[in-house]
Structure formats: C-alpha cells, structure tokens
C-alpha positions, -999 to +999 in steps of 0.1 A: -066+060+273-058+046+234-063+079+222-043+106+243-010+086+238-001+106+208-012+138+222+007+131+255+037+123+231+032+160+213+010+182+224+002+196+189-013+159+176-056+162+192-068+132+204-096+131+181-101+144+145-134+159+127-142+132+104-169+165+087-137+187+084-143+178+046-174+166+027-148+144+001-118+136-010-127+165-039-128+193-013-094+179-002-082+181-040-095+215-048-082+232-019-046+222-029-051+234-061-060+269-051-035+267-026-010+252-044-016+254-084+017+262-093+035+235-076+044+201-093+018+171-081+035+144-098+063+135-116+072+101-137+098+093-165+111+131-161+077+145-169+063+169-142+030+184-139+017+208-117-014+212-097-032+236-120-022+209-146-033+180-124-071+199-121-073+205-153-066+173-160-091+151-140-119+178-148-116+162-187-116+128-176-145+135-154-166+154-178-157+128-201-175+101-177-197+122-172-212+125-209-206+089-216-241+069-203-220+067-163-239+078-137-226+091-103-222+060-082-213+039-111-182+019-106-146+030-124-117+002-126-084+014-129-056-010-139-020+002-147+013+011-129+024+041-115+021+065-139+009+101-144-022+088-160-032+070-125-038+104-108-053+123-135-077+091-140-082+087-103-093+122-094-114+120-124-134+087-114-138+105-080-146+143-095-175+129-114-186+114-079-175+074-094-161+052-074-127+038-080-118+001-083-082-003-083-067-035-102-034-049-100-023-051-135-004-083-127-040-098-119-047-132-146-077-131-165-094-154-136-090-128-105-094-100-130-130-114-139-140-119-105-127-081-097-150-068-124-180-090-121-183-085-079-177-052-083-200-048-116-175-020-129-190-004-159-159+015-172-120+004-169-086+023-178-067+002-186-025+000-194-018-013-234+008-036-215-024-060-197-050-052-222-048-096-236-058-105-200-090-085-205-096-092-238-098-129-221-130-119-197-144-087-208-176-108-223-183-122-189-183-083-174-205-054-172-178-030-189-192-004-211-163+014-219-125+007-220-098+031-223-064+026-234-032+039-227+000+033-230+031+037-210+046+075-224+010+086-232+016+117-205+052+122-215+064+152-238+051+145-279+086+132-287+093+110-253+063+097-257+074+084-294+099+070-287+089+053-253+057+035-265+076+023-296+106+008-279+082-006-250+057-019-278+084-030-308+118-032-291+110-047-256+079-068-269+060-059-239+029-054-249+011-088-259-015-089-290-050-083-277-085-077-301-108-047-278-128-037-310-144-009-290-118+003-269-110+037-268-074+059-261-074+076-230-057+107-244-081+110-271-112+107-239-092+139-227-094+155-253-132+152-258-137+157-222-115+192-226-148+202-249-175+186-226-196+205-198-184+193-162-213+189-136-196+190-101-220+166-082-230+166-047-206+141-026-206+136+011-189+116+032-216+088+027-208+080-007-185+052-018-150+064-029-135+034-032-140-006-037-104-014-028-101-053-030-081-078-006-059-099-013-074-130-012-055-147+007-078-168+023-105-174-002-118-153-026-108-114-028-136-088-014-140-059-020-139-032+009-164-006+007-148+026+015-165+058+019-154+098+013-157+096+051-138+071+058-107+080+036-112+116+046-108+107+083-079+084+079-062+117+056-070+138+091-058+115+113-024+108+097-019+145+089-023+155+126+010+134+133+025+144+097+017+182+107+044+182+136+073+176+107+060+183+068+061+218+055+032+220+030+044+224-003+077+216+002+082+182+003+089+155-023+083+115-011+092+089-034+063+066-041+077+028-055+048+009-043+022+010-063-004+037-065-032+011-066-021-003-030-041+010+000-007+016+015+008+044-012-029+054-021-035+070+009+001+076+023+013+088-008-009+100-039-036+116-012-015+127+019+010+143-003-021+164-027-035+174+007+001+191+017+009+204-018+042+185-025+053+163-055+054+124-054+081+111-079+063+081-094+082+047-097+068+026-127+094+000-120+112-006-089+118-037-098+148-021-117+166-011-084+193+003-100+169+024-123+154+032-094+183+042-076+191+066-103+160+083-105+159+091-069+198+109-074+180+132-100+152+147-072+157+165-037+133+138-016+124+142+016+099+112+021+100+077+014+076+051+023+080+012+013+077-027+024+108-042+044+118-058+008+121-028-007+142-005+018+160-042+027+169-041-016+177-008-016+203-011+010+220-040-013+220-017-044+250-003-052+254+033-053+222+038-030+242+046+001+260+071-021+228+093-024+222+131-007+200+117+026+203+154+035+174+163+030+153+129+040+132+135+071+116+100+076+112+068+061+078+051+065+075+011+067+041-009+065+025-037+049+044-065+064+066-062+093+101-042+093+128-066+108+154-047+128+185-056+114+170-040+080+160-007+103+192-003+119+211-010+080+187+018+069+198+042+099+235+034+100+235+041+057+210+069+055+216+086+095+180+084+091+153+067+109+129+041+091+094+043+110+073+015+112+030+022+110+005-004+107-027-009+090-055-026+070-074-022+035-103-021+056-092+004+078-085+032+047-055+016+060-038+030+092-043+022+126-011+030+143+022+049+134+053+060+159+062+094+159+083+108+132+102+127+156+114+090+175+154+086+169+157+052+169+140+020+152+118+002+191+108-026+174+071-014+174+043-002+153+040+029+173+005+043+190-031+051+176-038+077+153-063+102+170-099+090+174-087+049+172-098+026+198-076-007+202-081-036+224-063-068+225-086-097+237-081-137+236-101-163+217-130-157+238-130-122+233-119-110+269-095-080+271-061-094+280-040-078+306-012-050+297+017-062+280+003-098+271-006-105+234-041-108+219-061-104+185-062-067+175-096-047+176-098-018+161-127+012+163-125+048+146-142+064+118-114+054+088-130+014+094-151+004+064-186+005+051-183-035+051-173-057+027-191-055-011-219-081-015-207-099+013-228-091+046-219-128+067-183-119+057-187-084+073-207-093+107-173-116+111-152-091+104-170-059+128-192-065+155-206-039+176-180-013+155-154-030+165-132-045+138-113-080+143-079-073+125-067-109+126-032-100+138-016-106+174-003-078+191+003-062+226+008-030+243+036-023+268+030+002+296+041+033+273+014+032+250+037+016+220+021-016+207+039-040+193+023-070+166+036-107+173+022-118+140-005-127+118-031-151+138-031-172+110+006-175+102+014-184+138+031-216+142+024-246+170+055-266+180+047-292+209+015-268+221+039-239+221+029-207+198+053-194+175+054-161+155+073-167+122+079-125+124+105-131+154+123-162+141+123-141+103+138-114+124+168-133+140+173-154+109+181-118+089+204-110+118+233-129+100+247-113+073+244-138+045+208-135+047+193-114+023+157-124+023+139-148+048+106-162+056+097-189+082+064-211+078+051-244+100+055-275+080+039-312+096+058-332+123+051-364+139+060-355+169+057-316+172+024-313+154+043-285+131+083-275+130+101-243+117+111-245+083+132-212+067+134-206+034+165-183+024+178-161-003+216-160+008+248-135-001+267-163-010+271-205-009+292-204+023+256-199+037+251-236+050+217-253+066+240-262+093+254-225+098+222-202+101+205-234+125+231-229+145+232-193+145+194-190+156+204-216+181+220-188+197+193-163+200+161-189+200+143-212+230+151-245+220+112-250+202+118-218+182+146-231+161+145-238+128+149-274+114+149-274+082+161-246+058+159-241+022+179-218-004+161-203-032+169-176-057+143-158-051+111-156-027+072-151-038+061-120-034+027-099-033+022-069-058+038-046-035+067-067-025+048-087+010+067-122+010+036-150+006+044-173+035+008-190+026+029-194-012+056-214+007+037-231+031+012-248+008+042-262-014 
C-alpha cells in the first residue's frame, strides 16, 4: 500500500523506480552535459560556470588523481564550504571512480582525525581557512596528498586577488598552519588539464560515498553509500520533482552546505540531473549578505532547515524579494514548526514543504507533494519503491494512526555502516532499517513524525515529544528560536525545560508558561524556561537539544 500513495496522489509519480536506470552518478553527470553544456551549473561570489565548464573541470581533477599513486576505490576527503571548487572536486573524486568523504570544515583536529583514520582517506582538499586543524593530525592519517585552496581560487584573476587577500590579510581568517607537502588545487588542475583521463568501469556496486553521522550518540560512522543507492534516491525524488521542474530552467538556492546529505543530494545532484544552476551560499550566516545575493538571481527553488527559512523571515528586506518566480520551498533535517510555515506562506504566497530523511538512507524517505497548497503539519508520503512500517518496542506493527519507531526498506538504504558490522545488524535487520524516530500514519497516506525516540521526554510515565511543545512555544511571537529538553525531577522522573531566544525582554518565564498553559495537557507544560542569546547549533543549522540537555 506504502508505495501507490504518491501515484494515487499524481498519476504521473510510478510506484516504483529502476534503481539500473543508471550505472553511476557519472552517467547522470555526462548526460547533463550533453544535454545541457551551455547552461550555468553553479554559481558563487558572482562567478558562473557552465556545464561544459563544470566537465571540463572535474575531468582535470580526475586525471589528476588519477596519475598521482590513487587507485579507483581509494578514499577522497573533501573539506571546505560551498564553493565552486566543491563540485568541480566532487565530480572529480567520483569520475576517477574515488569515493568521496565529505568533512565539515568546522570539524576540531579530534573528530577530524577520527574522520580520516576510519575512513583511511588517502588524499584531502582541503579550504586554506581549516588547513591548522589538519596540520594538528595529519601524522596520525593515511593522507598522501593534500590540496589547497583558497576561498576566490575559482573567481575571475582579479576577484580572486583581491578576495584571498582581504580574507587572508584584512579579515585574519586564515590561521598559520606548516603542510610542507601540500599542494594548490588550481595548480593540480592545471597538471591534470595535460594528463590522460582513464574513464573507469563504475556500477552501481561501488562506494560513492562515505558520508559520516553526526555523532551524536557516540562516535561518528561512516555510511557506506553506493552509486546504486544515491542513483536510486536521485530517481525516486525526481519522479515527484518531474510533475513541477522544467529541466534547465530552474535555479534553487543552496545555503546548507554542499557537504550535508540534505543539499548533496537535493541540491548539487538533483539540480545537475535537471540541467539548472544552484547559486552557492558560502556564508549564510551573513543573512543579510545572503539576502542580497538571492535579490541578484531569478530562483525558483529553495531548500533549508526550520532555522534558516525561520531567520530569513526576520531579515529585513527578505520579504521585499521577487517570490514570483519561487515554485517550492523544501524543509528537512529537523522538523518545520508551523507557525514558521505559515510566516513563510503569508510572506512569500508560497508553500514551504516538509520531506524527511536519513544519511543512511542517501537521505530521503518521504516528501509531500509539491503541488499541496498549504503547510499539514506532515512529512508527506514515501518516495516510490519505500516500504515504511511503524512497530512498538517489540517490534509489532502498530495499528493506523497510532505512533511507532520508523522502518524503512528501498533501494537508497545503505551498504552498512564503515568498519562497523554490530553497529549495522542494529541498525538493518532483514532490510529493514530502524530510523530511530517516532512517527505515524493517518488514514490518507501522510505520515507524520512525533519525535526523535531518543529525545522524547517522560513526565509521571507520560511520553512527551519536545517537537510539539517546540512547536506551540514558537506560536507566541516573541519567540524567535526554541528548543525543549527533559531535565531531572523528584517527583516526575523528568520535567519540561525551554530554552528561548526572545524578540525582546517583555518575554517573561511567567508569560510563555502561561501561554503554553493554554494550548498544553497539564504534564506537557513547561516549568522552567531559560533566555539565551543564541542556541547550539549543528553545521547545517539543527538546534543540539543533546547540547542543552547535558548542561
């Protein structure tokens, strides 16, 4: 039933997908090219290049690898923002049948180390900005080669001048750091521009990618991710996308980073297989540089956390912007709260869709359709060829509309988990993947996650979901960001603690208790409430409840 819901929704999305449709994520690129070579692939900073540019490109930097001792299954870290040197290194790590590791750059030299060693990367590219924290480690690591760039390295000659001197000399951003045998990356182009390229033989058995967890709860691992599997996922979600993109003429603005399972695939790879630009945010951090750079560009798409569209939304001059042209907006990664959806829809007259997924499941599971007109509260239906069930803590299906622990079975869930086989026979059993997130279904297909099986909350015996208490807490208006953990209680075993970043000081503990008082079972309501500044965040913007909690 999971997998006609879509179809019976529009009768164009299949319910399955041919996960053979293409042998690799290469076949995917180089059919956009020849499709699409004179379109723009990426742009960043006001640089543009095209797809003709972009193959050109990533066949140096392959060749390059190629020639330099690497072999085809050798591992590949990147580690930098988004920049045009991301896809032009990623296709190449890929096109010389590597495997990508992606890093954050914010990682310190500890998790960096452990990235590298598990993974046993034996070349990195590598941003100027980060280069001290591997200077730290890269004696513990397998490294053979590193590659340097710097932030304007793909900009024109005289941008790029000026931009790495004021980022080096005039901002100070770029620590001292001793890599004696470091290399530039431009320079690696350039040799590979002169260098025989080999295409190898990739199928959809071979490792694409070793994209790494969070680490949440313990150590980060790193899920082993086939052509297969990301080539599926790519079919599945452009089934759905199909009913509303026009290939080649889009344009979605990508402010999450690049090396994030959530703009990898929904952004940098969707977007090359429809032959339409992404506009690459280095820092969207700067909202109001952010703001301004998406004034300059005709966008269509934009996909995001609930932090970023909810920051957007309190950025002046934002709601000033042409939305004429904006189909959709796509939310993941933690859960959208509904008074940021209906903000979003009230200043943009355009729906923000919510999906759902997992690193290990290349990541999406779920999305609503693009063509719903109005923000349900859920994380929509299965992508074609997805099986979900919901069962309790003894593994027993649970009845329609009641919550349960997500399972998950298709052909986009991971290889397993890198080194790590007990960690993996937890995680899948009998194909079916535990997802570690309550959910349920109601009798239209739509499912709907309660909250993360770990985050939940026990008052008195009674279970309770931080996501809806978040959600009713960001109903009042002086709440700008929210999160809601269990602290310890004599009596209750745990209580509900909020911490807040208000609009202004009028915002009392008293006032917001009282307000969820209103909307809240008695158990539910908050006791405690804290004001910060700001909240702890994850690389791509997640609030760390797990942060708050164990302080």
């Amino acid at each position: 039933m999971e997998k006609i819901w879509l179809k019976n929704y529009d009768p164009r999305i299949p319910a399955d997908i041919n996960p053979e449709r293409f042998a690799s994520i290469v076949d995917i690129l180089e059919q956009s090219v020849a499709k699409f070579a004179n379109n723009t692939s990426y742009i960043n900073m006001g640089k543009s290049i095209t797809f003709a540019e972009l193959d050109s490109l990533s066949k140096c930097f392959a060749a390059y690898l190629q020639n330099s001792g690497l072999k085809k299954g050798d591992a590949v870290a990147m580690m930098m923002p988004n920049l045009i040197q991301y896809p032009v290194a990623l296709f190449g790590i890929l096109r010389a049948g590597m495997v990508v590791v992606n890093v954050n750059p914010l990682y310190t030299a500890r998790e960096l180390q452990h990235q590298l060693k598990d993974s046993n990367a034996k070349a990195i590219v590598i941003i100027e900005n980060f280069a001290c924290t591997l200077a730290e480690v890269i004696q513990h690591t397998a490294l053979q080669k590193v590659l340097i760039t710097s932030v304007g390295d793909m900009l024109s000659p005289v941008k790029k001048l000026i931009t790495n001197y004021v980022v080096k000399n005039v901002k100070k951003l770029v620590p001292a750091y001793n890599l004696p045998k470091a290399e530039l990356f431009t320079k690696a182009l350039k040799q590979g521009k002169k260098q025989a390229y080999q295409r190898p033989v990739v199928t959809g058995d071979d490792l694409a990618f070793l994209q790494y967890t969070g680490g949440t709860t313990g150590v980060s691992k790193g899920a082993m991710l086939s052509h297969r599997n990301i080539v599926s996922n790519l079919e599945q979600t452009s089934t759905i996308l199909e009913t509303v993109i026009d290939a080649g003429k889009e344009l979605v603005v990508t402010a999450l980073p690049l090396y994030h399972i959530f703009a990898l695939q929904g952004n940098c790879l969707t977007f090359v297989k429809f032959g339409c630009p992404n506009l690459l945010i280095t820092n969207p951090r700067d909202m109001p540089g952010f703001v301004a750079e998406m004034a300059k560009y005709p966008f269509t798409v934009i996909t995001g956390v609930n932090t970023l569209f909810n920051g957007l939304l309190n950025t002046p001059g934002f709601k000033d912007l042409d939305f004429s042209r904006l189909k959709f907006a796509l939310g993941g990664g933690m859960a959208v709260q509904r008074p940021v959806a209906e903000r979003w829809q009230e200043a943009t007259g355009k729906i923000l869709l919510e999906g759902y997924g997992l690193t290990e499941c290349c990541p999406t599971v779920t999305v609503n359709p693009p063509q719903l007109k109005a923000y349900k509260g859920s994380i929509g239906m299965p992508v074609p060829s997805t099986d979900i069930k919901l069962v309790d803590e003894d593994g027993n299906e649970v009845p329609m509309g009641e919550a349960g622990e997500m399972l998950v079975k298709g052909p986009q869930v991971m290889v397993g988990y890198l080194n790590r086989p007990d960690a993996t026979s937890e995680m899948i059993v009998d194909g079916w993947l535990a997802t570690g997130d309550i959910a349920r279904c109601d009798e239209d297909g739509y499912f709907y996650i309660v909250d993360r099986k770990k985050d939940m909350i026990l008052v008195s015996g009674f279970n309770v979901f931080p996501n809806e208490i978040e959600e009713v807490a960001a109903m009042h208006t002086d709440v700008i960001e929210v999160a809601a953990v269990g602290i310890p209680h004599e009596s209750t075993g745990e209580m509900v603690k909020l911490f807040v970043v208000r609009r202004n000081e009028s915002l009392t503990e008293k006032v917001l208790i009282e307000h969820c008082r209103k909307h809240l079972t008695g158990y539910k309501v908050p006791k405690k409430v804290e004001f910060r500044d700001e909240l702890p965040k994850s690389n791509v913007g997640k609030i760390l409840r797990r942060e708050l909690r164990d302080k």
